[in-house]
N, CA, C, O and CB atoms as a CASP TS submission, in Angstrom:
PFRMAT TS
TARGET T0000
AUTHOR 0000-0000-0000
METHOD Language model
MODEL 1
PARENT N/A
ATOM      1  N   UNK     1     -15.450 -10.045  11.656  1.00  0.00           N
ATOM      2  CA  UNK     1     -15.522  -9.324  12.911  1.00  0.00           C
ATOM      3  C   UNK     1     -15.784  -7.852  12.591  1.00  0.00           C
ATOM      4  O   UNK     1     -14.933  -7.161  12.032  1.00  0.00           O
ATOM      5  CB  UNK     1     -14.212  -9.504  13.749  1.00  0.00           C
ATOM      6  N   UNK     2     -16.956  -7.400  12.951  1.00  0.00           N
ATOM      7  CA  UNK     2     -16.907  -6.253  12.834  1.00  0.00           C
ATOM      8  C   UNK     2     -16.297  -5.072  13.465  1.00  0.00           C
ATOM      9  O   UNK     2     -15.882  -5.453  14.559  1.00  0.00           O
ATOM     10  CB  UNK     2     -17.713  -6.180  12.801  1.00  0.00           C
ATOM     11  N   UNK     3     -15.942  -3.330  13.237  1.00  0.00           N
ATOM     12  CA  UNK     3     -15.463  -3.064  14.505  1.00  0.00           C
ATOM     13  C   UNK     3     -15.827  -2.797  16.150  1.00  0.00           C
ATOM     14  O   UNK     3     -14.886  -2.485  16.880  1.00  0.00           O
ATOM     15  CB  UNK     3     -15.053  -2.328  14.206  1.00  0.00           C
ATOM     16  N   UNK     4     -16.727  -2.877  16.534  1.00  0.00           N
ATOM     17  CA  UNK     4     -17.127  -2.792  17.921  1.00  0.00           C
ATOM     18  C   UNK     4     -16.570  -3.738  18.575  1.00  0.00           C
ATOM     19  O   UNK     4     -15.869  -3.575  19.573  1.00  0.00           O
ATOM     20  CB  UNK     4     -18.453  -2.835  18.162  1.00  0.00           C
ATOM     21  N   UNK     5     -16.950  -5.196  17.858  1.00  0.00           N
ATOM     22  CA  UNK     5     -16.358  -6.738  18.096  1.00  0.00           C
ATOM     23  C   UNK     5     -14.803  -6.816  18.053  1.00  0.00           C
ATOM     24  O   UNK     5     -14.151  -7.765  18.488  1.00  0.00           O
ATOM     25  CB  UNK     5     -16.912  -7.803  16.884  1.00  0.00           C
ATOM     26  N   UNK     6     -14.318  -5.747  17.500  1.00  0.00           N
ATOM     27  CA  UNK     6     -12.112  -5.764  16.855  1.00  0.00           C
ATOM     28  C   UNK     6     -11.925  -4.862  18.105  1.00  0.00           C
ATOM     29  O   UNK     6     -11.039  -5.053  18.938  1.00  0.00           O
ATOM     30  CB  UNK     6     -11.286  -4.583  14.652  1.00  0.00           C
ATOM     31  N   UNK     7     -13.137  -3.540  18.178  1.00  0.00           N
ATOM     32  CA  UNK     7     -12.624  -2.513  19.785  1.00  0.00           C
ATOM     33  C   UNK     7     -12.327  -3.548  21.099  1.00  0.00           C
ATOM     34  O   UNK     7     -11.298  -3.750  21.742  1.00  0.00           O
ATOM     35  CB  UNK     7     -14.247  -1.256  20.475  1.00  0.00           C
ATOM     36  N   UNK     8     -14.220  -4.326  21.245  1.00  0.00           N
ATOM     37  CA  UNK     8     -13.569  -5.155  22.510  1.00  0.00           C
ATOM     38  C   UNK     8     -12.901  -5.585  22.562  1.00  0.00           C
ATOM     39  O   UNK     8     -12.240  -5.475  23.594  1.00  0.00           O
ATOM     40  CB  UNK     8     -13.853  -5.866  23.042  1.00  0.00           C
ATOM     41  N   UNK     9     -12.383  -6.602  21.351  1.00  0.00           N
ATOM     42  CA  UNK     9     -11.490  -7.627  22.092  1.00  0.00           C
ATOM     43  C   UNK     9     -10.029  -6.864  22.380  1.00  0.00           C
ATOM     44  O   UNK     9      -9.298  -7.172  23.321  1.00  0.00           O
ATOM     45  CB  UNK     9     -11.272  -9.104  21.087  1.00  0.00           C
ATOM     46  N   UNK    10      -9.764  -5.932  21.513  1.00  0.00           N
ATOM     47  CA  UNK    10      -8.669  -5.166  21.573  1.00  0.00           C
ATOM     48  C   UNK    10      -8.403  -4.390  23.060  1.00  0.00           C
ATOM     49  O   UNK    10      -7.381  -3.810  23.428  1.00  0.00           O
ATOM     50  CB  UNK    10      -8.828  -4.210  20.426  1.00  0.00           C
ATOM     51  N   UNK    11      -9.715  -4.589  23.802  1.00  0.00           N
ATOM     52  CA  UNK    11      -9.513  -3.771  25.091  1.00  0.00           C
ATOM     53  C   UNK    11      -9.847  -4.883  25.902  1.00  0.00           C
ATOM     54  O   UNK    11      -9.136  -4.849  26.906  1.00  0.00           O
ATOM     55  CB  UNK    11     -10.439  -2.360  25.356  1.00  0.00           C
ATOM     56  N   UNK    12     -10.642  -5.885  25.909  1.00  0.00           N
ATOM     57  CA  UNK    12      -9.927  -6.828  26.576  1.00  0.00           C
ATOM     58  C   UNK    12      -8.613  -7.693  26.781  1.00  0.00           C
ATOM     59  O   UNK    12      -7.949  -8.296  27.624  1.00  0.00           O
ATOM     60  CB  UNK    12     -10.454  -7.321  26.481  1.00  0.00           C
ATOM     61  N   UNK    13      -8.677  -7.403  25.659  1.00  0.00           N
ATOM     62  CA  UNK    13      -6.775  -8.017  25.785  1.00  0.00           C
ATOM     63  C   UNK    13      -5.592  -6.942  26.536  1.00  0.00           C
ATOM     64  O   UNK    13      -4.460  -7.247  26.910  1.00  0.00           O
ATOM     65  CB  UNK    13      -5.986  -8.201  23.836  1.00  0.00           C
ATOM     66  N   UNK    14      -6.346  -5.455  26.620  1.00  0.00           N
ATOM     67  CA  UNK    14      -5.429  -4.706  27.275  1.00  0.00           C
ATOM     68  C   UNK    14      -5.354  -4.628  28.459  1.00  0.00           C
ATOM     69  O   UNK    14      -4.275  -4.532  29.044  1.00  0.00           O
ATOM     70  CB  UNK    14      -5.435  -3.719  26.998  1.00  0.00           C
ATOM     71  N   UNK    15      -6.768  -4.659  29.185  1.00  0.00           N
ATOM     72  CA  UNK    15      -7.042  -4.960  30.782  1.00  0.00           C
ATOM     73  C   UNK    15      -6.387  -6.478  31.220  1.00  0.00           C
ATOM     74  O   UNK    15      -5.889  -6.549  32.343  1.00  0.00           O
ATOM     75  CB  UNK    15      -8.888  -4.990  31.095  1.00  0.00           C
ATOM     76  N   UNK    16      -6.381  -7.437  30.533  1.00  0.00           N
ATOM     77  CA  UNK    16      -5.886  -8.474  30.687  1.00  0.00           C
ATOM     78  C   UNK    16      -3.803  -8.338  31.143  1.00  0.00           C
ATOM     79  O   UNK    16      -3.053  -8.720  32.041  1.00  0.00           O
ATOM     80  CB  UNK    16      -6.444  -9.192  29.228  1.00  0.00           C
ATOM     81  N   UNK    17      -3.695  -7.432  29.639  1.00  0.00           N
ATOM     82  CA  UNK    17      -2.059  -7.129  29.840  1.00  0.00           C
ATOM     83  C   UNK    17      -1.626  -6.302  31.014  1.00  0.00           C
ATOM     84  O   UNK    17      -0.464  -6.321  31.419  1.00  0.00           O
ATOM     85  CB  UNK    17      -1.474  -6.335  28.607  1.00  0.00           C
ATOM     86  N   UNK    18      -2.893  -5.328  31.741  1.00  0.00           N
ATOM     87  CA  UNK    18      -2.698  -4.798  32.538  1.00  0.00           C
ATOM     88  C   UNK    18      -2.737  -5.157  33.750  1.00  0.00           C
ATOM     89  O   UNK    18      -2.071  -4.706  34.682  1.00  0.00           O
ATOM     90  CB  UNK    18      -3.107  -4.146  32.364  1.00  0.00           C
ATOM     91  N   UNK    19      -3.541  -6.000  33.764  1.00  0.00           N
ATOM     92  CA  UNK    19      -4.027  -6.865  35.156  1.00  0.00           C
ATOM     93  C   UNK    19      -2.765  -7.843  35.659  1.00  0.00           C
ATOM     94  O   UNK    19      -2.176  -7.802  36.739  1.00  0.00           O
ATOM     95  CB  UNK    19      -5.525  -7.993  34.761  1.00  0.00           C
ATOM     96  N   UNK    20      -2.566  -8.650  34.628  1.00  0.00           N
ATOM     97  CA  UNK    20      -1.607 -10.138  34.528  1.00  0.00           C
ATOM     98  C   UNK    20      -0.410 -10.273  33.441  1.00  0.00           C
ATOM     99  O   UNK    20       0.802 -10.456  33.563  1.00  0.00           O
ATOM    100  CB  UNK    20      -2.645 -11.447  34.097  1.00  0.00           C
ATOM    101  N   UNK    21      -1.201 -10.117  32.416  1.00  0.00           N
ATOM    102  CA  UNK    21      -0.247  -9.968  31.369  1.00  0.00           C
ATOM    103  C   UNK    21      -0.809 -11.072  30.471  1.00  0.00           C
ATOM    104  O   UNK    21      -1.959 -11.502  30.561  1.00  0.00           O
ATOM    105  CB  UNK    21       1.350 -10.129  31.825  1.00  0.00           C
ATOM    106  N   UNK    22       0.236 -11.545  29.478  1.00  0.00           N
ATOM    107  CA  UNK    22      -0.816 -12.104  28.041  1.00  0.00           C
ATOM    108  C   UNK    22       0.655 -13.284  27.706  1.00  0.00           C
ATOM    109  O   UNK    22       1.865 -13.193  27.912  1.00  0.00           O
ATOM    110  CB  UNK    22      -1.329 -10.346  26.204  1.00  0.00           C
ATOM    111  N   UNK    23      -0.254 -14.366  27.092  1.00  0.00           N
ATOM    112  CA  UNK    23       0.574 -15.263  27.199  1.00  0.00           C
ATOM    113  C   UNK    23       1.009 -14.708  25.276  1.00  0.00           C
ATOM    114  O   UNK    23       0.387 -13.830  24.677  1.00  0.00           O
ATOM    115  CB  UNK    23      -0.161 -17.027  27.804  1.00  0.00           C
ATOM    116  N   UNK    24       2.122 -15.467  24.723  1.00  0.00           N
ATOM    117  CA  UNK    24       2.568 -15.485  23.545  1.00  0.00           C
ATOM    118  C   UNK    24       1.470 -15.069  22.439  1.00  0.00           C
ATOM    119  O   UNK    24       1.395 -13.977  21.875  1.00  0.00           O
ATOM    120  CB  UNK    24       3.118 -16.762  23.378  1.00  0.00           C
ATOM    121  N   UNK    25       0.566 -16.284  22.245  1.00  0.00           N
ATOM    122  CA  UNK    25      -0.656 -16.332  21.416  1.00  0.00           C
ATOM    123  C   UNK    25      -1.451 -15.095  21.487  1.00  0.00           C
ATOM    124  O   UNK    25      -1.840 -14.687  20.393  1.00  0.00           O
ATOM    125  CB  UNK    25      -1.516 -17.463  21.808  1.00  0.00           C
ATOM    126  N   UNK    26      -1.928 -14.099  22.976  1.00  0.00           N
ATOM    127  CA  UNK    26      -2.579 -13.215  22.567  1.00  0.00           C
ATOM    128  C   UNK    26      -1.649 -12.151  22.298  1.00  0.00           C
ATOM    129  O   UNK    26      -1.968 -11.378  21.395  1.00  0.00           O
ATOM    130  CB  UNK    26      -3.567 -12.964  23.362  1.00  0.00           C
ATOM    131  N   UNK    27      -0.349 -11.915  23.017  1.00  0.00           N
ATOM    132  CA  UNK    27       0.257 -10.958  22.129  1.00  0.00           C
ATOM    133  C   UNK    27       0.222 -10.755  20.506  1.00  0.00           C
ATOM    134  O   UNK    27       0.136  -9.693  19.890  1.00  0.00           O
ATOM    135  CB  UNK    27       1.421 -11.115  22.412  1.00  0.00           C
ATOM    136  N   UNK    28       0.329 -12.282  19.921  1.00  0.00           N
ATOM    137  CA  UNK    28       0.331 -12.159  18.321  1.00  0.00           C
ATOM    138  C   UNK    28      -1.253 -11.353  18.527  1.00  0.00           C
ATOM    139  O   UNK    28      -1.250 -10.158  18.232  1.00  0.00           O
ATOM    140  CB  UNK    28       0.423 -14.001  17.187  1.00  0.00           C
ATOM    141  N   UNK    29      -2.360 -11.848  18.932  1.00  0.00           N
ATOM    142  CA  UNK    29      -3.419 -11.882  18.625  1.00  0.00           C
ATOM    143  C   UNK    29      -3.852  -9.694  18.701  1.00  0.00           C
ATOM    144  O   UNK    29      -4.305  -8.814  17.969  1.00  0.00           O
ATOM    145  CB  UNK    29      -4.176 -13.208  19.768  1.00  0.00           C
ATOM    146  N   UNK    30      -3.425  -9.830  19.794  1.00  0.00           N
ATOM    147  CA  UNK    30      -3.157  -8.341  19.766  1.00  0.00           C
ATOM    148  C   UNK    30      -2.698  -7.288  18.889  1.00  0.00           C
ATOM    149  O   UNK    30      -3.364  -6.274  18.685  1.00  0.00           O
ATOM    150  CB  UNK    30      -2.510  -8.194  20.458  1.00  0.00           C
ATOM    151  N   UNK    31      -1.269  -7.572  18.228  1.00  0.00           N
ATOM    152  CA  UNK    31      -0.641  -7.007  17.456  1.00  0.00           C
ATOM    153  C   UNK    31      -1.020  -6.976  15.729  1.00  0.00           C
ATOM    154  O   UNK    31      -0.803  -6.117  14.874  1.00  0.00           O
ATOM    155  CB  UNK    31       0.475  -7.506  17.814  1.00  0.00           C
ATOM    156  N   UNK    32      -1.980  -8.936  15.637  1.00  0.00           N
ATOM    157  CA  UNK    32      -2.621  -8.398  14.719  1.00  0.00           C
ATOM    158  C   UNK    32      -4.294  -7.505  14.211  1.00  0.00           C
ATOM    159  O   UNK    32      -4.723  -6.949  13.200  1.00  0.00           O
ATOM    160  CB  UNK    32      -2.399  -9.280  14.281  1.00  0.00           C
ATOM    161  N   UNK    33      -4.750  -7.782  15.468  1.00  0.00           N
ATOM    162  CA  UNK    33      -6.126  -6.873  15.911  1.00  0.00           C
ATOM    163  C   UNK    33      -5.784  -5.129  16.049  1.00  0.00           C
ATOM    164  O   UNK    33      -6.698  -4.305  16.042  1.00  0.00           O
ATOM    165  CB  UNK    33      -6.714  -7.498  17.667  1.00  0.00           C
ATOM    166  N   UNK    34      -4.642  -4.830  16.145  1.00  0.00           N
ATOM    167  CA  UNK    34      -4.368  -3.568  16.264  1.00  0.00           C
ATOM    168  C   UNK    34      -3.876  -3.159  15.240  1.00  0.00           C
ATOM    169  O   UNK    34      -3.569  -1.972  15.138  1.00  0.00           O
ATOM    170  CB  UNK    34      -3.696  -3.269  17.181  1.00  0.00           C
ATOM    171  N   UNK    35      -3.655  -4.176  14.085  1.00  0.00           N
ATOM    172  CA  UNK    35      -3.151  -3.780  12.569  1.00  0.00           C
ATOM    173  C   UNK    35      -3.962  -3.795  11.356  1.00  0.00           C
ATOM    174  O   UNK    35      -3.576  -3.421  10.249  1.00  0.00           O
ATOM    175  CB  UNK    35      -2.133  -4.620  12.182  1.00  0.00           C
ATOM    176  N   UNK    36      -5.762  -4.514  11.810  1.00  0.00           N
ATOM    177  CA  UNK    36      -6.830  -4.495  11.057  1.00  0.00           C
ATOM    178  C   UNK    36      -7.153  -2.972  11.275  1.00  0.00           C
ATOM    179  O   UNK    36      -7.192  -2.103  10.404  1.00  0.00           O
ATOM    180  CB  UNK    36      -7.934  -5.585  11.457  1.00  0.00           C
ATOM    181  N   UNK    37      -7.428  -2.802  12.928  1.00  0.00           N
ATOM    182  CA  UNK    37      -7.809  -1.484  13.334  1.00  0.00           C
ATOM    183  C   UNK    37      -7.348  -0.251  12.807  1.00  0.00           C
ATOM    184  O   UNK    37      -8.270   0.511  12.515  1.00  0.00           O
ATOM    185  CB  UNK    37      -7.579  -1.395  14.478  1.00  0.00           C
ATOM    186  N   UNK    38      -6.615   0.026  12.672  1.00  0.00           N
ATOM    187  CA  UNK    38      -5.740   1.080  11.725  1.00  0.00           C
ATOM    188  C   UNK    38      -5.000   0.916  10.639  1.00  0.00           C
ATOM    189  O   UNK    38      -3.905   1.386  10.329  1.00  0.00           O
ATOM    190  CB  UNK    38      -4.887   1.622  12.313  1.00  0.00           C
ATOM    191  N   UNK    39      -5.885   0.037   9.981  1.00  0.00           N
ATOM    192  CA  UNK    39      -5.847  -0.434   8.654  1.00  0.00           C
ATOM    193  C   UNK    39      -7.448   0.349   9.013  1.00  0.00           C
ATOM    194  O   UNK    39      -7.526   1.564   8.837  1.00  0.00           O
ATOM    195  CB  UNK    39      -5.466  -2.354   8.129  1.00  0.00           C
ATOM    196  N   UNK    40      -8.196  -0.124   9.319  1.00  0.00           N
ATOM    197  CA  UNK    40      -9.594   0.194   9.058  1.00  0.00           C
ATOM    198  C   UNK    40      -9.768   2.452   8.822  1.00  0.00           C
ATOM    199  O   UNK    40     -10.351   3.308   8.158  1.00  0.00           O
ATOM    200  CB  UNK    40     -10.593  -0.681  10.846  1.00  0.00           C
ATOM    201  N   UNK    41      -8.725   2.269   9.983  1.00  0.00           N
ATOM    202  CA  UNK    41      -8.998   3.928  10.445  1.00  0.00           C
ATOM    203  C   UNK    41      -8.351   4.319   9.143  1.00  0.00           C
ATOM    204  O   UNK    41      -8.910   5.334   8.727  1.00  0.00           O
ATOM    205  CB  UNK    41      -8.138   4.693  12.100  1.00  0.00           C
ATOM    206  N   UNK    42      -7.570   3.989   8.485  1.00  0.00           N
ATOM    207  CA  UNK    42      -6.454   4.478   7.443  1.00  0.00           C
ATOM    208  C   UNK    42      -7.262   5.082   6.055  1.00  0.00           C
ATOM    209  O   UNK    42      -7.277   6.144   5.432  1.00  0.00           O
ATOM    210  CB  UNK    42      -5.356   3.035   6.979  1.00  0.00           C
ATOM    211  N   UNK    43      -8.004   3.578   5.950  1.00  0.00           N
ATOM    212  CA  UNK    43      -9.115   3.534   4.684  1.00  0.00           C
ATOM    213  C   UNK    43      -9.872   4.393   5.037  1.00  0.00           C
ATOM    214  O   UNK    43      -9.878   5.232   4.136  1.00  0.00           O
ATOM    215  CB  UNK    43      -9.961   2.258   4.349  1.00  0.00           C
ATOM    216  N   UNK    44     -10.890   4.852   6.264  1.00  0.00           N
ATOM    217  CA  UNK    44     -11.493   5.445   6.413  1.00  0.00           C
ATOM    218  C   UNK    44     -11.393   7.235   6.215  1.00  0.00           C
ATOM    219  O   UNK    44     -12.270   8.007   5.828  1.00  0.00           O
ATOM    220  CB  UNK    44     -11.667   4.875   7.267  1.00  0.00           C
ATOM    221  N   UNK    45      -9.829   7.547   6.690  1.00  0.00           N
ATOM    222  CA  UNK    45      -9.328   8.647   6.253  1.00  0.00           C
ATOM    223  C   UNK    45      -8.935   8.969   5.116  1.00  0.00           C
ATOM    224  O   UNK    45      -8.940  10.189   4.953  1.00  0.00           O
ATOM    225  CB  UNK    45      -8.609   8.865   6.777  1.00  0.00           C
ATOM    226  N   UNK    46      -8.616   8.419   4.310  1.00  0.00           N
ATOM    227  CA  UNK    46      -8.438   8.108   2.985  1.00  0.00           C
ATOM    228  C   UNK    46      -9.733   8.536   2.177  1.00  0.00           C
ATOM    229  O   UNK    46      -9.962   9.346   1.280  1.00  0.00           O
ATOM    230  CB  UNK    46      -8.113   6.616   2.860  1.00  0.00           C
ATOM    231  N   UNK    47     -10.384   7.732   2.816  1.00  0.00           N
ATOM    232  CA  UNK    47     -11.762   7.694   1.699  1.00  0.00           C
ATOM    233  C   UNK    47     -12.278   9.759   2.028  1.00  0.00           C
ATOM    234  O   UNK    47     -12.779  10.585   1.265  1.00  0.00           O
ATOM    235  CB  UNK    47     -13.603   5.955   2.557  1.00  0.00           C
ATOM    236  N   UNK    48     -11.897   9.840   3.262  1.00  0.00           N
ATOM    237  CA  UNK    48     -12.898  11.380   3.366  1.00  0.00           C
ATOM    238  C   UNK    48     -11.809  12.193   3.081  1.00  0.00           C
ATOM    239  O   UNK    48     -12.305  13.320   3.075  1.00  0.00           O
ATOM    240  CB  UNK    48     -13.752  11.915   5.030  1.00  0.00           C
ATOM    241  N   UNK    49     -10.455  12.319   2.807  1.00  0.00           N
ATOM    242  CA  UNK    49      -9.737  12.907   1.929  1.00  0.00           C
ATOM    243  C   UNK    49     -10.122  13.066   0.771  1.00  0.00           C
ATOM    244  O   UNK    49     -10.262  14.215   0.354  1.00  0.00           O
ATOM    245  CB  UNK    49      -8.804  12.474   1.859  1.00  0.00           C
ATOM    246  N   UNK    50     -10.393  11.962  -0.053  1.00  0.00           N
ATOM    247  CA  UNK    50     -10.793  12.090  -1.414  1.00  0.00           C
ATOM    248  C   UNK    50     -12.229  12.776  -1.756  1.00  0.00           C
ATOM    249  O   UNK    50     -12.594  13.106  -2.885  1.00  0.00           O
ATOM    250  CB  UNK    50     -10.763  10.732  -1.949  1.00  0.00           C
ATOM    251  N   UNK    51     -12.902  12.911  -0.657  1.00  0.00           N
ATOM    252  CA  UNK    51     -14.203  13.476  -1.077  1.00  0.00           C
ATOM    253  C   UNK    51     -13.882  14.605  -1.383  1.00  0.00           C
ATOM    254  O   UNK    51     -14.337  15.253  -2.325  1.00  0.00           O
ATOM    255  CB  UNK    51     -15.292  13.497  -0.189  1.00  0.00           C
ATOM    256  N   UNK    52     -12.667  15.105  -0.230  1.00  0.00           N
ATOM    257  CA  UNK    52     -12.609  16.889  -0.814  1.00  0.00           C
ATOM    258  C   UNK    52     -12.208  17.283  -1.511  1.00  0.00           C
ATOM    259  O   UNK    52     -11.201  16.918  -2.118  1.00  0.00           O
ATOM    260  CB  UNK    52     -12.202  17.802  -0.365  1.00  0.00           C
ATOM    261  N   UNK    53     -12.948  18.298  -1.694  1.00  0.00           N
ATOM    262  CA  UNK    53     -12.546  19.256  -3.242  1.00  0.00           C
ATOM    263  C   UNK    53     -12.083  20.747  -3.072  1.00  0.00           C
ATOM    264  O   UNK    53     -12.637  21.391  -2.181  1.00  0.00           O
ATOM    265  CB  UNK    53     -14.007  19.451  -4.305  1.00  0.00           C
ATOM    266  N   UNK    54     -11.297  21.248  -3.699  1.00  0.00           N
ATOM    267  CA  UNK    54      -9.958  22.656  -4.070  1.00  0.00           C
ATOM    268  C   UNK    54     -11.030  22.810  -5.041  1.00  0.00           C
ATOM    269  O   UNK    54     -11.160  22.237  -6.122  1.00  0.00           O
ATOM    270  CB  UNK    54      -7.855  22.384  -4.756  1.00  0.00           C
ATOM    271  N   UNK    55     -11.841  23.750  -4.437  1.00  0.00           N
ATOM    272  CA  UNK    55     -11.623  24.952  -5.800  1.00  0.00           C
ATOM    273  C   UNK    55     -11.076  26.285  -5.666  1.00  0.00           C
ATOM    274  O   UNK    55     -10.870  26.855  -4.595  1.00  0.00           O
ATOM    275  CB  UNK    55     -12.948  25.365  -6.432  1.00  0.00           C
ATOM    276  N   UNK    56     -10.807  26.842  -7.069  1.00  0.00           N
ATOM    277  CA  UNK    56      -9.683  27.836  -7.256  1.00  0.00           C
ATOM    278  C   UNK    56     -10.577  28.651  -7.908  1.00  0.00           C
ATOM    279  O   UNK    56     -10.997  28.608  -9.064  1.00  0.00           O
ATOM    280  CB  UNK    56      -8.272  27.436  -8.061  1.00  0.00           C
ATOM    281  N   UNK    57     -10.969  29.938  -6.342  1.00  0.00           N
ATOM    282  CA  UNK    57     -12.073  30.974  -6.667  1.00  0.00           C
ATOM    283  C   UNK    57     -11.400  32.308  -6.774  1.00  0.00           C
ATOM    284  O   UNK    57     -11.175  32.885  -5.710  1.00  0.00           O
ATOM    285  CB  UNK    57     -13.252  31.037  -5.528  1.00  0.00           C
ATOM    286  N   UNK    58     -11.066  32.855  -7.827  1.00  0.00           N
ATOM    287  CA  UNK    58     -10.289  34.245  -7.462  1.00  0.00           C
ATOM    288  C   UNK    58     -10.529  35.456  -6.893  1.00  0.00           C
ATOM    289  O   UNK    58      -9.602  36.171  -6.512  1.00  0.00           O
ATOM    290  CB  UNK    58      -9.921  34.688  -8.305  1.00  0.00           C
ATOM    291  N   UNK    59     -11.957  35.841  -6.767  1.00  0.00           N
ATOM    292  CA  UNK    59     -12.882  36.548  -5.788  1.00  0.00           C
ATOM    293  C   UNK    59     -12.497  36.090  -4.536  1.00  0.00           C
ATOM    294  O   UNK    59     -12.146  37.109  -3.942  1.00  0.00           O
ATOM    295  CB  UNK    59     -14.393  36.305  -5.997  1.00  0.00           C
ATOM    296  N   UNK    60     -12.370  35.194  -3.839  1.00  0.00           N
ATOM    297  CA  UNK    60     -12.296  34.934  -2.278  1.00  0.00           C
ATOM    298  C   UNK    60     -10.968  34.597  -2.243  1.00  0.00           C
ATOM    299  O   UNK    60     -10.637  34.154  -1.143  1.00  0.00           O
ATOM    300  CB  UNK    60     -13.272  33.763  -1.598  1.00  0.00           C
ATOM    301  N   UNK    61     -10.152  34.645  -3.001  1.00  0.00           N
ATOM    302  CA  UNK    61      -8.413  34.284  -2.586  1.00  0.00           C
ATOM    303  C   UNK    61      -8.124  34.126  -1.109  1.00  0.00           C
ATOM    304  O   UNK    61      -7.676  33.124  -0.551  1.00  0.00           O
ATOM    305  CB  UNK    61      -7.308  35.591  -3.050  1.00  0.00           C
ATOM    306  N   UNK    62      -8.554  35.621  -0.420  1.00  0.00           N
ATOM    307  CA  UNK    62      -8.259  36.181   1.226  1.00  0.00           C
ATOM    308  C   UNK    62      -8.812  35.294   2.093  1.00  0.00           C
ATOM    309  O   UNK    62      -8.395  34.778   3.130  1.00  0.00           O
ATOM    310  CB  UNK    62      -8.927  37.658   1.663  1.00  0.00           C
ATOM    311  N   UNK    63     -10.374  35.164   1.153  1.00  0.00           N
ATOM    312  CA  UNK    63     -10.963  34.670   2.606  1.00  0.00           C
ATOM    313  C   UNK    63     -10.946  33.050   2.778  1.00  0.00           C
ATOM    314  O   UNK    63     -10.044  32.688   3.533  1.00  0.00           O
ATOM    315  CB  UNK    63     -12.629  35.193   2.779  1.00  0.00           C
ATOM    316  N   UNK    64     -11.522  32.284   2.395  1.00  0.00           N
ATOM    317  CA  UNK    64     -11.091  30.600   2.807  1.00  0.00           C
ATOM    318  C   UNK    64      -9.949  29.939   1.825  1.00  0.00           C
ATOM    319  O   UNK    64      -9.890  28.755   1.491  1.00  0.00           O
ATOM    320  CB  UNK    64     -12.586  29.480   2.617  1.00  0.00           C
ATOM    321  N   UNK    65      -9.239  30.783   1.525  1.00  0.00           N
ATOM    322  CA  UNK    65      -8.063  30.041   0.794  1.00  0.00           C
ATOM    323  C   UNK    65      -8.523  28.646  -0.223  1.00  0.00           C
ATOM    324  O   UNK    65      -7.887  27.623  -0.480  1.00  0.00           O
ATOM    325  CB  UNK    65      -6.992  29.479   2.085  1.00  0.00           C
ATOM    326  N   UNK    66      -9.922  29.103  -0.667  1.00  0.00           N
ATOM    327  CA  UNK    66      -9.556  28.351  -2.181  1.00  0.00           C
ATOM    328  C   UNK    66     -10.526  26.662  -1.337  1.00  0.00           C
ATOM    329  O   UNK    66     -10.863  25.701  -2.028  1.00  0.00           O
ATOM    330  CB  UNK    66      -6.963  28.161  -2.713  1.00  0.00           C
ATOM    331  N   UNK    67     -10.772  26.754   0.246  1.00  0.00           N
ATOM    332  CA  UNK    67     -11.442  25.632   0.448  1.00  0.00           C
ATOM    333  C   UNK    67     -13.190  25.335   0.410  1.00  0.00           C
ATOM    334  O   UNK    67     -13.828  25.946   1.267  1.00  0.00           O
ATOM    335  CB  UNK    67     -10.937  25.376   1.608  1.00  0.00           C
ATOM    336  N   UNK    68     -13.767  24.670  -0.287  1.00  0.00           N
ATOM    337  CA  UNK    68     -15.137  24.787  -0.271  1.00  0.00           C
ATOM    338  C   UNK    68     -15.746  24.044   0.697  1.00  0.00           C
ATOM    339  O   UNK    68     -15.524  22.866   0.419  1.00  0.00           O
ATOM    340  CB  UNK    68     -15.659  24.486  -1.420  1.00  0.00           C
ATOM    341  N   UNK    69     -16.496  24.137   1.839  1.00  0.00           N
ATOM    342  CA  UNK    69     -16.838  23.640   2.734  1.00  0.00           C
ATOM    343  C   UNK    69     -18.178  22.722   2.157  1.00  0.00           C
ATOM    344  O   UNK    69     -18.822  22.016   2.932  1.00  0.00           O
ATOM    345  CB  UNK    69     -16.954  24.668   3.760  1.00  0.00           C
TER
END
């Protein structure tokens, strides 16, 4: 399932909870669709954390504190 396909169903199952409500099965189904999802977002932040890089410029100390854009 890709994510567009993990968004809908994740928001159909919410209009559903909102409308009527959700029997047993999609609650599980819910709770675990909302734990791929930010599993997904997690990795994703993760990964663009690690791209960045500290360097330690002693000329610009003041001005961007050492961050390289």
């Amino acid at each position: 399932m890709n994510i567009d396909e993990l968004v809908a169903r994740i928001n159909e199952l919410a209009r559903k909870h909102k409308n009527g409500g959700l029997n047993q099965e999609e609650v599980a189904e819910r709770a675990k669709l909302r734990e791929i999802y930010l599993g997904n977002i997690r990795s994703n932040f993760r990964a663009q954390l690690d791209t960045i890089e500290i360097v330690d410029n002693p000329e610009h100390e003041e001005g961007n504190n050492g961050l390289k854009h």
